[in-house]
Legacy VTK file of the C-alpha trace (Angstrom):
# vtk DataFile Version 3.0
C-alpha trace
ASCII
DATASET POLYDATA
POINTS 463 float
-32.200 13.913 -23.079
-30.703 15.728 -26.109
-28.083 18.045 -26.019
-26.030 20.083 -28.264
-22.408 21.036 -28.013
-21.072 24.026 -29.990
-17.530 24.147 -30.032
-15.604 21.253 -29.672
-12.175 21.811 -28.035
-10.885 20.209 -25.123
-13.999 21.225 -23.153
-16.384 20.579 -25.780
-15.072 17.202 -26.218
-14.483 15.938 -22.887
-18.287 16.941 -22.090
-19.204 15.026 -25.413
-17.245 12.137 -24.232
-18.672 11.755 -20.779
-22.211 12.217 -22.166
-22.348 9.638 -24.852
-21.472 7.628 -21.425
-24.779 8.344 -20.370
-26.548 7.311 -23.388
-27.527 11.064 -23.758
-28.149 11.852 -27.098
-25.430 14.450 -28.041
-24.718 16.701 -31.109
-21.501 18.408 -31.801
-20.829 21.913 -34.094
-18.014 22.968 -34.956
-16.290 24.816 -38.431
-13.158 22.994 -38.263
-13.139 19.708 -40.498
-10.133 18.331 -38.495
-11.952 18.771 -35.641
-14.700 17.027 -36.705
-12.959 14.498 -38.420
-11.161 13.902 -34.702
-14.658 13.575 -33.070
-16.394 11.196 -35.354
-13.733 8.757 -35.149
-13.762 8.696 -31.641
-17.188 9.229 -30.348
-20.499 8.279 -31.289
-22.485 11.712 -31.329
-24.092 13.267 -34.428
-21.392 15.847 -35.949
-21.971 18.958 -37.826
-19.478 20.819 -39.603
-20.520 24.491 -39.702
-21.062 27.879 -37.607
-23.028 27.697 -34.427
-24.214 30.839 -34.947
-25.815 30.204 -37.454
-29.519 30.508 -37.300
-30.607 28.165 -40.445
-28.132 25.235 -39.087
-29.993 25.552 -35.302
-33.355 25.660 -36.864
-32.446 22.637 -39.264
-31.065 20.510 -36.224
-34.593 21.424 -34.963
-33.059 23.581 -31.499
-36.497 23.654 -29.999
-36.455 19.984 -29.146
-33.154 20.119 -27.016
-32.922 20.486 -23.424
-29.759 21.750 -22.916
-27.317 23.901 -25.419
-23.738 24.156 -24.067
-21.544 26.978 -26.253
-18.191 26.011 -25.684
-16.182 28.250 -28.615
-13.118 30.020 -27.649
-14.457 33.705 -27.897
-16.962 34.650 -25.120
-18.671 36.899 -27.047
-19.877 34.010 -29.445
-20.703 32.053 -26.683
-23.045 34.703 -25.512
-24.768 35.149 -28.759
-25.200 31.189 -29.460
-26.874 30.624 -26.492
-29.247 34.102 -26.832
-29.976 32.818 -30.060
-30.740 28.678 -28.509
-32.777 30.288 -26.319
-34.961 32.501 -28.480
-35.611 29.668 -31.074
-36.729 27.167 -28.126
-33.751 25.079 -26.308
-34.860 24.519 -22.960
-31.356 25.725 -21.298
-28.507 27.239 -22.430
-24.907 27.486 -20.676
-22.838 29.588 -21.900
-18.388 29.260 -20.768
-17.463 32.864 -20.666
-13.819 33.308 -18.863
-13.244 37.416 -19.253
-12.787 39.156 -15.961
-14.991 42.031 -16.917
-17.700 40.209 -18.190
-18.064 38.377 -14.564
-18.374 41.159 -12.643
-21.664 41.855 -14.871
-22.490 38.478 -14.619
-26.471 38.543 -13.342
-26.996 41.228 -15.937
-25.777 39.143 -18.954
-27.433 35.928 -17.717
-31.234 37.755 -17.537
-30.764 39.811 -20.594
-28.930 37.311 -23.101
-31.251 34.425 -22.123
-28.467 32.279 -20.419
-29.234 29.709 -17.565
-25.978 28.613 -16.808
-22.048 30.337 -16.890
-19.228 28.005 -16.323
-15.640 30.253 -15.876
-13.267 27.488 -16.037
-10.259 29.828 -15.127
-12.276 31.679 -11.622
-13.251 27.743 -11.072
-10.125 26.804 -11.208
-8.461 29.460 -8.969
-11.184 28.336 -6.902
-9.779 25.224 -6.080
-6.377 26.585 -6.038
-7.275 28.756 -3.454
-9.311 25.999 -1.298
-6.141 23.685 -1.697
-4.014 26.239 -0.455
-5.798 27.523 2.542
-7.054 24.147 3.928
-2.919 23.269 4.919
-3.299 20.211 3.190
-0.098 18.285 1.968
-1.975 16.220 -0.089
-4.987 17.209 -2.544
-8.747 16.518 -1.028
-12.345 17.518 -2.549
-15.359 18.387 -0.173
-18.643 15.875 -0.149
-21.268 16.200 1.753
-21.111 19.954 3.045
-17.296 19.192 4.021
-18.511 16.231 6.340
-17.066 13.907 3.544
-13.880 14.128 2.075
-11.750 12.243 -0.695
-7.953 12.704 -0.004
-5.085 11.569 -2.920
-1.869 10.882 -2.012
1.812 9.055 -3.039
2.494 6.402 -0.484
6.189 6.826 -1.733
8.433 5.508 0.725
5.947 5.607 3.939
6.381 2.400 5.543
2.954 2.357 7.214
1.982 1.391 3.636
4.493 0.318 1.320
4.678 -3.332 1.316
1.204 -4.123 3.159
-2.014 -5.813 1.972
-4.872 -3.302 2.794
-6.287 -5.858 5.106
-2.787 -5.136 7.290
-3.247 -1.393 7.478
-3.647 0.106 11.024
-5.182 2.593 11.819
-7.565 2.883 9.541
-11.155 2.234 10.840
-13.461 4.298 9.160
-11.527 5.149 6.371
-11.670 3.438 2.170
-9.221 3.169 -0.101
-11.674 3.291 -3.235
-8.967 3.303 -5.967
-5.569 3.298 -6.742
-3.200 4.277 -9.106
-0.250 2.673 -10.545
1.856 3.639 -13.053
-0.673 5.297 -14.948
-3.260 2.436 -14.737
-6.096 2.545 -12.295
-6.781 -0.673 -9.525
-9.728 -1.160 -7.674
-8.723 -3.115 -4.991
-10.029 -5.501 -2.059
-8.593 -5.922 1.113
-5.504 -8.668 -0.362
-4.190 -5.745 -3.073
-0.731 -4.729 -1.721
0.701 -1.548 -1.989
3.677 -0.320 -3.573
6.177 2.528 -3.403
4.256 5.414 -5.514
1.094 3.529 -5.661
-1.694 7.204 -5.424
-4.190 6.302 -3.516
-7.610 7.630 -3.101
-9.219 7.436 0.269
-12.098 8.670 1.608
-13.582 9.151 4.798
-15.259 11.374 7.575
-13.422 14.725 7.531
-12.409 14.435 11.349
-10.515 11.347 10.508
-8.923 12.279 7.080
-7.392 15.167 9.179
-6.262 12.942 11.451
-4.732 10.890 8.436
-3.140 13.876 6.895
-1.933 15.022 10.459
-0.760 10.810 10.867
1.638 11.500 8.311
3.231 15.005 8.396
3.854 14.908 12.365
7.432 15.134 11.378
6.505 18.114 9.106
6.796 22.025 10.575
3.442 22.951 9.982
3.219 26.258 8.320
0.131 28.424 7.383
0.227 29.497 3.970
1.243 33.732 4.065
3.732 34.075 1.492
2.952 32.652 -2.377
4.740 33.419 -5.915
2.026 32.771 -9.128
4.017 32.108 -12.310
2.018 33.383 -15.106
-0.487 36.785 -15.234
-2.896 33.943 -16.944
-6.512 34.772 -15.844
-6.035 32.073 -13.764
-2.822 33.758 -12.005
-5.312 37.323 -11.762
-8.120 35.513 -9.973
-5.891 33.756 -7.441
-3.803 36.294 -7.247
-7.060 38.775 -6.283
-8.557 35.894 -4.216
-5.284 35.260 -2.259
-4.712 38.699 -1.456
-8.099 39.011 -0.272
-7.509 36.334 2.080
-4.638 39.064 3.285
-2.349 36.472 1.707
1.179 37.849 0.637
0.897 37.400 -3.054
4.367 37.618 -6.393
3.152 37.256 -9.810
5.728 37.330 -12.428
4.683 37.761 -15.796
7.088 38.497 -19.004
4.301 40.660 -20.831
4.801 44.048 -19.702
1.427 45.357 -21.566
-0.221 42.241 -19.255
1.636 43.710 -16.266
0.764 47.220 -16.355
-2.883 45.725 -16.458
-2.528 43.722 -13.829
-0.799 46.263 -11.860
-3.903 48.574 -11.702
-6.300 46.041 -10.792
-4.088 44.025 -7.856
-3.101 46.877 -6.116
-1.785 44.798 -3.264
-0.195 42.258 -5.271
3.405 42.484 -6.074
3.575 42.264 -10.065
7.217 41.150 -11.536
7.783 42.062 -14.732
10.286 39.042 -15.902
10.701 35.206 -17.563
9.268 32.982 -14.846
11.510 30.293 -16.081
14.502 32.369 -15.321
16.207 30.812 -11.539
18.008 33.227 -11.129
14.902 35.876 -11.027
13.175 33.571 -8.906
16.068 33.323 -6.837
16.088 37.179 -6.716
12.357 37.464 -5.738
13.068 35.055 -2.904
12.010 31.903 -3.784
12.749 30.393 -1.044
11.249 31.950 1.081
7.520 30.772 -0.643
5.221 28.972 1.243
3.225 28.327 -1.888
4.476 27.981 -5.708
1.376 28.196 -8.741
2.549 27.381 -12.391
-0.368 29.427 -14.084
1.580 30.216 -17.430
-0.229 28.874 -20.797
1.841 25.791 -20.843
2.065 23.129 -19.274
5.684 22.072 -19.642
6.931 25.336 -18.095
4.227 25.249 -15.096
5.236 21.702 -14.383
8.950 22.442 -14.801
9.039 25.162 -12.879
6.819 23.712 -9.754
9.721 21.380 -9.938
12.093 24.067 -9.698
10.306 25.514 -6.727
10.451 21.833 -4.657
14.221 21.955 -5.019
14.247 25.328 -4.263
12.719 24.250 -0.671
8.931 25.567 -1.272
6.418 23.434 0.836
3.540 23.381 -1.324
3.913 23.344 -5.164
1.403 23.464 -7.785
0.581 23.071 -11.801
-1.846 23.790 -14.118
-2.387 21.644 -16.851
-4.520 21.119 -19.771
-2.655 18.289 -21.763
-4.829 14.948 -21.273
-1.695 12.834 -21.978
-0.175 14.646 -18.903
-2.283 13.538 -16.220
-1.034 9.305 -15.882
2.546 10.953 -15.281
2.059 13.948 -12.546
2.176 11.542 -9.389
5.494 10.408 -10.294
7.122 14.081 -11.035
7.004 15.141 -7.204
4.601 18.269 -8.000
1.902 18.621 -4.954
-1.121 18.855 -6.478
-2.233 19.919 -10.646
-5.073 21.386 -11.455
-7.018 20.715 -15.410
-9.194 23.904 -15.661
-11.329 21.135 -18.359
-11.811 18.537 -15.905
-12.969 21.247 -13.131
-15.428 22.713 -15.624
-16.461 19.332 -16.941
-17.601 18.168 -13.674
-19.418 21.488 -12.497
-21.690 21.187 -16.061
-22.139 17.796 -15.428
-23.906 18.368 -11.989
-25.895 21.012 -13.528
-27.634 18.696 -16.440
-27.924 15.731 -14.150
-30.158 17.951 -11.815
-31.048 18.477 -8.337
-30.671 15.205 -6.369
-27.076 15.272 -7.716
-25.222 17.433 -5.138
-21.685 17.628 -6.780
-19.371 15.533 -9.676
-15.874 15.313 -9.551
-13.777 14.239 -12.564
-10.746 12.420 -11.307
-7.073 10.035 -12.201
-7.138 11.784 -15.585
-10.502 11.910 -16.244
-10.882 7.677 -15.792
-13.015 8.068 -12.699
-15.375 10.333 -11.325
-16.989 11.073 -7.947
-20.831 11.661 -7.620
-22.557 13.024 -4.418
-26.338 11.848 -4.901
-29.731 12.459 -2.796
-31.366 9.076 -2.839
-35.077 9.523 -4.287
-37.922 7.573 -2.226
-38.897 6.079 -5.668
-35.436 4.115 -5.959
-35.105 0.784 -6.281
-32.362 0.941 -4.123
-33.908 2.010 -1.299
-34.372 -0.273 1.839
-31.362 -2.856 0.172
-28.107 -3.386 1.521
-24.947 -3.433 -0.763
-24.525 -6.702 -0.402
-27.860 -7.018 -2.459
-27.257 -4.492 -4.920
-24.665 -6.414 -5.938
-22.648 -3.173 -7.124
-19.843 -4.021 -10.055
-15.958 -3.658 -8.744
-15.862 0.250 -10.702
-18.577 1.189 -8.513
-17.954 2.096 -5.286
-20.311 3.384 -2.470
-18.234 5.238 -0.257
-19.776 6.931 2.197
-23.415 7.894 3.461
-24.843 10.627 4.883
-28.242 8.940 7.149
-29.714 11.244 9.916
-26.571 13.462 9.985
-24.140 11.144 10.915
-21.349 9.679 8.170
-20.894 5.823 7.737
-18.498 4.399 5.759
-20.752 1.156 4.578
-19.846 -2.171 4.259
-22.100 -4.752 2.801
-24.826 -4.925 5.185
-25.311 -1.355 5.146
-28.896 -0.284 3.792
-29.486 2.679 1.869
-32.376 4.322 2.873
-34.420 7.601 1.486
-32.892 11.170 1.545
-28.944 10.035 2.391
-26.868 11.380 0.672
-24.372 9.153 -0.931
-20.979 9.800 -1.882
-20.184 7.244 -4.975
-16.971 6.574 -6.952
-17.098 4.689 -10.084
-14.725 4.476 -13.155
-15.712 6.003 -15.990
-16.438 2.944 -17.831
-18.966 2.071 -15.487
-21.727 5.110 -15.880
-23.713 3.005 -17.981
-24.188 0.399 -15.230
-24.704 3.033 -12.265
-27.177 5.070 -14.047
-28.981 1.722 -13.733
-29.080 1.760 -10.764
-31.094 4.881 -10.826
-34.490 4.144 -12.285
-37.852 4.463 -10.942
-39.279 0.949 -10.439
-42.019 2.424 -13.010
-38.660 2.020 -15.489
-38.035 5.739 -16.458
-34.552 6.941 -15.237
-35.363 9.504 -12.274
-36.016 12.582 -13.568
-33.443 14.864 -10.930
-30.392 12.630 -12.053
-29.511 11.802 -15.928
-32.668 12.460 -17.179
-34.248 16.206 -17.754
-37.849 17.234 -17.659
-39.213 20.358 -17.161
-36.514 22.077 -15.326
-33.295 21.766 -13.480
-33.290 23.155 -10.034
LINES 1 464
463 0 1 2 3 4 5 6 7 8 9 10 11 12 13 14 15 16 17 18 19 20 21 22 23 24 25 26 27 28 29 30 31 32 33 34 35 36 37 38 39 40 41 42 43 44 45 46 47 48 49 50 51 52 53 54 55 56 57 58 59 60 61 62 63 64 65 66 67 68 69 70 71 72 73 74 75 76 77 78 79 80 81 82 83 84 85 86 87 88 89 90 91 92 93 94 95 96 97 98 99 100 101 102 103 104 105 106 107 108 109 110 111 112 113 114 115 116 117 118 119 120 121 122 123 124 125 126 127 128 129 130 131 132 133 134 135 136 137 138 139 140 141 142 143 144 145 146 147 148 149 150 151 152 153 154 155 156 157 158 159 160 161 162 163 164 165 166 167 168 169 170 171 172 173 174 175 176 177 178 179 180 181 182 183 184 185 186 187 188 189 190 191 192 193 194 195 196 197 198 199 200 201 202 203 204 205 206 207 208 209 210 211 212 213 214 215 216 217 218 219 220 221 222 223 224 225 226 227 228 229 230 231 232 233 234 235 236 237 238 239 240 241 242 243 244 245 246 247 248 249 250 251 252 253 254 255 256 257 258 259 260 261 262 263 264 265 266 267 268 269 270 271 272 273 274 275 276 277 278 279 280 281 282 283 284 285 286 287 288 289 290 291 292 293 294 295 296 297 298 299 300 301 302 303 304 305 306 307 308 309 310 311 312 313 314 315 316 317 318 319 320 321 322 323 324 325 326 327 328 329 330 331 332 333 334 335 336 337 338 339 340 341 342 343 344 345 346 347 348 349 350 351 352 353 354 355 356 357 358 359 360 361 362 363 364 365 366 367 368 369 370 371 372 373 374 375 376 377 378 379 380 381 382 383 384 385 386 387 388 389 390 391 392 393 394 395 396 397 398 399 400 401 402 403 404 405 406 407 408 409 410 411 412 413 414 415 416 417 418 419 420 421 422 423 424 425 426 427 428 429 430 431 432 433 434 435 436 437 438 439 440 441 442 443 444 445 446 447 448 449 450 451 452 453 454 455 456 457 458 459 460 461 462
């Protein structure tokens, strides 16, 4: 499969990154030399310094025989054009990040006209799973597998003493659950049943829904449950105006403070039911005056990350149940657990994964980029044509990073162990460390050799 990436910022590179993974044949554009400096030392793509927009450079990289063209540039309007232009001079696909409000509401109209196959909005994505986190009464973060019969939960063990101390062989309780990974100051474990836990240790678990509510339930008995009516959004971001429109049409009582009043008097006359504050978010005392307190639900949605971490710290002292960051610095990511925020959100990481189930195809249900990008979480159809098929893990003889977590056979969820057998059309739910896609695309060739065509590798059309 060859791709081409034009624009490479934080997006643009984390897709390039993941890809090369793959052994997908990537190209980069981009007019910055720095920027291009930054990705040939660190990735091993074919680079091109120059203007994606321009026609000669597409027709000299020979567009027509890529299969997917992913316009990743800052300004949407670009974006648009780039992949108008892919498409005209013969890329297969185009997908096109676009992130203005107005835009999206034409979105079906811009898509048939300009030529585009794909949109990724990494800022209505991310609301998105804001919003899901919020509403769901979770007190710890969990993603959906499996049309919600699967889920993955994360959590700090901190001082809980049903864990802290104990080999996960000594855990009770805990039939039908898996810890798949943990993480430890910043450093990820993949552990067997004699790793013992320690105080902060995150870990990752995954189960049947039923019983990962009965987890989160195990340990927030002493907790006064609260649905969420009442939140304050930091930041008039388009982050903070989806949520904010989201929440409030979830009849969701719904702050936002923003210190731009131009930004406020727009928001004001879109959000009629929202309560716009026109003030510095990192003021206290004004969040003091707005009622803090009183918050079920705290969103740092501001354009940087130190103040939307800071201030979700506030907001814990300040007594508010659930509080929440967005964050975009990479370098971030190995220290969150430890700063007592509930959950943070990186709008690249989000977007990453939903372009990443798009160009691995149909059989791949959903991809979730976790623990700072290290690890990922793939929900896969198995093929008939699989080697795999009709073994039992045992005989796979799977590598510690990859871990099979949970199946989907005949409706029913099992957590495997190893004389489970995989059989055609479950679904599997599969977590492996990043440095391990090489080995599980392996996994997933045809016994005629060619990698299936609905996973890694493209033909003639993604569903």
């Amino acid at each position: 499969m060859k791709i081409m990436v034009i624009g490479a910022g934080k997006l643009g590179y984390k897709l390039a990154e993941t890809m090369v993974l793959e052994d997908i044949d990537v190209t980069v554009i981009d007019y910055n030399p720095r920027v291009i400096d930054f990705v040939n030392e660190h990735l091993d793509v074919l680079t091109v310094l120059g203007n994606g927009i321009d026609i000669n450079i597409l027709k000299e990289l020979g567009i027509e025989t890529y299969n997917i063209l992913v316009a990743s540039t800052d300004s949407d309007e670009t974006n648009t054009l780039i992949c108008s232009l892919g498409k005209k001079l013969g890329c297969e696909r185009t997908i096109a990040r676009i992130r203005n409000p107005e835009y999206m509401e034409q979105i079906d109209f811009i898509k048939k006209e300009m030529g585009i196959d794909n949109i990724i909005n990494p800022d209505f994505s991310t609301a998105q799973v804001i919003e899901k986190y919020l509403l769901k009464n979770y007190n710890f973060y969990s993603g959906d597998f499996a049309s919600g019969k699967i889920q993955m939960i994360d959590f700090n063990i901190e001082h809980m003493k049903d864990f802290v101390g104990k080999k996960l062989m000594e855990l009770e309780n805990f039939e039908g659950l898996l810890i798949t990974a943990i993480s430890r100051d910043g450093s990820i474990i993949i552990p067997d049943g004699a790793t013992r836990l320690i105080d902060n240790d995150i870990i990752h678990v995954i189960g049947k829904s039923t019983d990962i509510n009965n987890l989160n339930d195990r340990f927030t008995k002493d907790i006064t449950k609260k649905e969420i009516e009442n939140v304050m959004i930091l930041g008039g971001s388009n982050i903070g105006y989806y949520l904010a429109e989201r929440l409030s049409k979830a009849n969701i009582s719904v702050t936002l403070i923003e210190k731009d009043k131009e930004r406020c008097q727009e928001l004001s006359e879109v959000l009629g039911d929202v309560l716009i504050i026109h003030g510095d978010g990192a003021d206290i005392h004004l969040l003091e005056e707005e009622r803090i307190s009183s918050m079920d639900a705290f969103v740092g949605a501001t354009g940087y990350d130190e103040e939307n971490l800071l201030m979700a710290l506030m907001a814990k002292q300040a007594g508010v149940p659930k509080t929440i960051s967005k964050i975009s610095r990479e370098n971030y990511t190995k220290i969150i657990d430890r700063l007592g925020v509930d959950a943070a959100f990186n709008p690249i990481y989000i977007t990453a994964s939903n372009i990443l189930k798009y160009i691995r195809g149909g059989k791949i249900v959903s991809v979730s980029l976790l623990i700072g990008g290290d690890g990922e979480v793939t929900e896969i159809i198995v093929g008939r044509d699989l080697p795999i098929v009709g073994k039992t893990l045992e005989e796979l003889k799977l590598p510690k990073g990859i871990i099979i977590g949970a199946i989907v056979h005949g409706g029913k969820v099992i957590i495997p162990n190893g004389k489970t057998v995989i059989n055609a059309n479950d679904r599997i739910v599969v977590f492996c460390l990043t440095e391990d896609l090489p080995t599980l695309k392996m996994f997933f060739k045809t016994h005629k050799g060619g990698v299936l065509s609905e996973l890694w590798n493209r033909t003639k059309g993604i569903r």
